[in-house]
N, C-alpha and C positions, 0 to 999 in steps of 0.2 A: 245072510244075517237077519236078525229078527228085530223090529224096531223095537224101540221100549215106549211105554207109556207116556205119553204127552204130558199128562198131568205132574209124573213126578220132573218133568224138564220144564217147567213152568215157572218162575218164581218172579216176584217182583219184588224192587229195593226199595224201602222206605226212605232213604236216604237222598235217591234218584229223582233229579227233575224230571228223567224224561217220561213226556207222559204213559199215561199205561198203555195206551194202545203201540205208541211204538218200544216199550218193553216188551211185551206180546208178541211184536213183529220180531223183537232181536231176537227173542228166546228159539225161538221157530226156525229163523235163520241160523243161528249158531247148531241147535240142535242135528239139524241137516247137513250144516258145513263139517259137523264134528262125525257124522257118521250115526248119529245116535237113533235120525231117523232116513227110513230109505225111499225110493221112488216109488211109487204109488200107494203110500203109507196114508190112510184115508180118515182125514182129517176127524175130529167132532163136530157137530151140528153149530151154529150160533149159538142158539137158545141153550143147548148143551154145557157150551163153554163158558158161558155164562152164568149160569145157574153153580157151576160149578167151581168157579173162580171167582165167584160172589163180583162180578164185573157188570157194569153193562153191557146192553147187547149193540149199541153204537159203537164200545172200545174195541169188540172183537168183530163187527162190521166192517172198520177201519182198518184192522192187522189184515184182515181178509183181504180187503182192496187193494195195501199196500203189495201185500207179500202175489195176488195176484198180477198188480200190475209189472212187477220186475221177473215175473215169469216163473217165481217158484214153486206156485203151488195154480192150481186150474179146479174146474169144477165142472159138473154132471148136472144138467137139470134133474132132478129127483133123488138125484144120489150122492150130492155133496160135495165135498172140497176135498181134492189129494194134495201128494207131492209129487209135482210133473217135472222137477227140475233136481239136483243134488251136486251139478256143476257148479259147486259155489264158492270152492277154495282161495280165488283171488282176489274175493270179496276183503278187503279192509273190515276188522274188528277194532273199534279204539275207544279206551277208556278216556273218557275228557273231564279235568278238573279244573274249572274255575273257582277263584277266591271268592267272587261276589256276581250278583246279579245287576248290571247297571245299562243305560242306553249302550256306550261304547260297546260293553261286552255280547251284545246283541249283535250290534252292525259283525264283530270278529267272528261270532257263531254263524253268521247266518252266510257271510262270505265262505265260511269253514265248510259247513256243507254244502252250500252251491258247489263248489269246487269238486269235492268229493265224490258227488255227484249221487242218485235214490242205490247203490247197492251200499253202501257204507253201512256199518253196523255199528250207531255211535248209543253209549251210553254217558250218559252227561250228569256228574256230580257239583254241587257248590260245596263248600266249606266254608263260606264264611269268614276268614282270614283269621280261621281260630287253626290253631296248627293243632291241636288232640284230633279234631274231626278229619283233620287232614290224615296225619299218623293211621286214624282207625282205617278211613276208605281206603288208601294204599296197602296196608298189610291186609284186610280182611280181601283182597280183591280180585277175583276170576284171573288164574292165569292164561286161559282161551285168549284175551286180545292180543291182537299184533303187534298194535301201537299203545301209548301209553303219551297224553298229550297233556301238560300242567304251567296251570299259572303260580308260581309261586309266591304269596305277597303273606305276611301273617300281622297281626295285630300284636303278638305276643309270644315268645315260645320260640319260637323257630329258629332257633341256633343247631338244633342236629338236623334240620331239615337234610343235609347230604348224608344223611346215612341214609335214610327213610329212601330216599330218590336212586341211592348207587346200588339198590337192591333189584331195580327194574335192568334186565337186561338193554345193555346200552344202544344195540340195533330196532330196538321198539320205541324208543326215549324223542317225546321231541320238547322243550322246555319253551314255552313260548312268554310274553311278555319281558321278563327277567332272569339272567344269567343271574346261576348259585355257586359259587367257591366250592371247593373240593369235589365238584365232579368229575368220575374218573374216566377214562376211556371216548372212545370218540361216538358223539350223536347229534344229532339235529337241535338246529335253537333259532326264533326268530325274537329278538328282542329290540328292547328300548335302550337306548345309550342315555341313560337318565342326566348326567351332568354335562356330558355335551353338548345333547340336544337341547337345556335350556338358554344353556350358553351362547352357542349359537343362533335361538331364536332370537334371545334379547340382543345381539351382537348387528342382527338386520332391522331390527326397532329401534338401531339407533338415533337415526334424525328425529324419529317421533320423541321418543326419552329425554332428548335434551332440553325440550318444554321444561322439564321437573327440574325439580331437585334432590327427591329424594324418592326411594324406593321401597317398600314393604312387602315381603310374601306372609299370607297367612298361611302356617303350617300347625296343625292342631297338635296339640301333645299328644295325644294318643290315635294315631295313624300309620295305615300299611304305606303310605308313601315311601320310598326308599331316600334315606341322606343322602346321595348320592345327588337328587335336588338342587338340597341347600348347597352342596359344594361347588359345584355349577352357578348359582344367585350366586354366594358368596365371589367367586373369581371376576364373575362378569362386574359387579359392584366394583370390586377393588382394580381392576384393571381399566376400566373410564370413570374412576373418578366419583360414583354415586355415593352419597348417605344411602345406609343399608339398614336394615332393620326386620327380624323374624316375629312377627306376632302371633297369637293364640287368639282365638274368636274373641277375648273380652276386650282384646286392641281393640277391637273395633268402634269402642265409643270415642275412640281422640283420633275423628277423621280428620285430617288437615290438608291445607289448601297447597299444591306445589308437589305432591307425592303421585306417585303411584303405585295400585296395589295390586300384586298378583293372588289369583283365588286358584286356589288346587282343588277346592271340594265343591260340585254342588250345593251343598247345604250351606258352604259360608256365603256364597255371591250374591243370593235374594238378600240377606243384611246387610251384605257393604249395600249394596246397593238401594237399600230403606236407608241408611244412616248418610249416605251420600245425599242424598234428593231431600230429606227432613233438614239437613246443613243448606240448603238451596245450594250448592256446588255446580258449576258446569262442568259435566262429565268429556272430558277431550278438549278439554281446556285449560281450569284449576285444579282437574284430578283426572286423572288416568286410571284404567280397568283394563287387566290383563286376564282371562281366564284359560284356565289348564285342560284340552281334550274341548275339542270343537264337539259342537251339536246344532240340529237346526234351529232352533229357538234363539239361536245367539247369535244370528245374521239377523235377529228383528229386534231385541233388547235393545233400550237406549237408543235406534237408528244404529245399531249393531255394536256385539262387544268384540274386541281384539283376542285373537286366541291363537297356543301355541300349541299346538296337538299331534301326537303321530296319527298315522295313515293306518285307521283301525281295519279298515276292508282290508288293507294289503297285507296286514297280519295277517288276518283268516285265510286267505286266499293262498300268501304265499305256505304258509303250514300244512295245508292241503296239500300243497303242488307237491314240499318236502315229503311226504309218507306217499302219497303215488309214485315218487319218481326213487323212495328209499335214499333220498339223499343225507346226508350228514356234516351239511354246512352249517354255517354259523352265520345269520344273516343280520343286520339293524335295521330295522322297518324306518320308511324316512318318519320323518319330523317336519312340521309347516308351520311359520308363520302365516296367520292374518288377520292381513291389518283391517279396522273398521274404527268408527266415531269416535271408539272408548279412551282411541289414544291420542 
């Protein structure tokens, strides 16, 4: 067989976080795995590839190193870079789609690939929790990967989300964070049990909660949070007894003394917490702070704030484990309480 031209096996996605260099690297890799190039197929120069893929000569220095280091490709003093390797079929390819870019989804990623381990072939989209961009990256997208790994959360739109999804062969499919309705057939999922888990948390807060007397979640009108939440707050309220109450970030100027407020966003908890401190309040005393998805800044907040978060490593991690091991369980990543000053 004759290889084909590198150049036209080349492309990168505007769309793609991942950076160019390890675009460079997949393309390389897939190209080899797919047959398209063969063993001793002798590479282009840096400076070549470069010039030529209007790239820098660091992005393709780096594809170099990587794709050397896991053995694919070797080099010639004088005479360049080949392909020394073409056994690459059991290499994992997997398209990953997360909604947003935030700390959490970081600690998941980076679990995700540790796990995986350097032969992984991962290309990594955001959408933004706009489900059109979602819709477009899923139908316009390489059917070469194996796996096919998504978080599905939207801001708007997303009621046909199970057609778009029941189009992926179900043996490729792993759905992580959130379980979607109408999916058909059997596939991998590592998710959040959203109304359980908050249930449950506030359920082991309870000696601290009985300080209050009444309770608040800010949940913003226009948020991928799933209701699934509020029905969770909601039972947990009604079943011990608490004053309940859903507010929108402009609640937040009638802070009162006796309450406490759960924050699901980043962006709302810097306010409660100016609007808190400007009311002179003591925080784990006259008012309590709950906040949603641990982070390290929030073991030092206030002398620490309380938080109810899943186990975002163990997502990554366990999602991983699921496409090595081709399983097609159904998993709930735990959930944790912890407690600090705020309550």
């Amino acid at each position: 067989m004759v290889s084909e031209n590198i150049y036209n096996l080349i492309v990168f996605n505007e769309y793609s976080v991942t950076p160019k260099y390890q675009q460079l690297t997949n393309c390389i890799l897939k190209s080899i795995q797919e047959g398209k190039i063969q063993k001793d197929y002798i590479l282009p120069s840096i400076n070549d590839l470069s010039y030529e893929l209007d790239i820098s000569r660091n992005t393709v220095e780096k594809a170099y190193k990587h794709l050397k280091e896991i053995g694919a490709i070797n080099s010639v003093p004088g005479k360049g870079y080949f392909v020394s390797k073409t056994d690459l079929k059991n290499h994992p390819k997997i398209f990953l789609l997360f909604n947003k870019l935030s700390i959490h989804k970081k600690i998941i990623y980076d679990s995700f690939v540790k796990t995986l381990g350097e032969n992984a072939i991962i290309d990594f989209y955001i959408y933004n929790n706009d489900f059109l961009l979602f819709k477009k990256l899923l139908t316009e997208k390489n059917n070469g990967y194996t796996n096919y790994v998504i978080i599905p959360h939207f801001l708007d739109g997303g009621s046909k989300v199970q057609e778009i999804i029941n189009a992926i062969p179900k043996d490729k499919l792993l759905l992580m964070d959130k379980l979607v309705t109408g999916i058909d057939g059997e596939y991998a999922a590592i998710y959040e049990d959203f109304e359980n888990d908050i249930y449950h948390a506030l359920t082991k807060a309870l000696e601290q909660l009985k300080k209050y007397k009444s309770i608040k979640i800010i949940f913003p009108e226009y948020t991928y949070h799933p209701k699934e939440i509020l029905n969770g707050f909601y039972r947990f309220c009604q079943d011990y007894a608490f004053e309940y109450e859903v507010i929108k970030k402009s609640g937040l100027d009638n802070i009162s003394e006796g309450t406490v407020y759960i924050s699901l966003m980043e962006d709302d908890l810097v306010p409660l917490i100016k609007k808190i401190l400007e009311k002179k309040l003591r925080v784990g005393k006259q008012v309590g702070v709950i906040s949603y998805n641990e982070t390290p800044i929030k073991q030092i907040i206030l002398n620490g704030i309380t938080t109810i978060s899943s186990d975002f490593e163990i997502m990554g991690k366990k999602a991983a484990e699921m496409i090595l091991n081709k399983s097609k369980e159904h998993v709930a990543v735990p959930f944790y309480l912890t407690l600090r000053d705020s309550l």
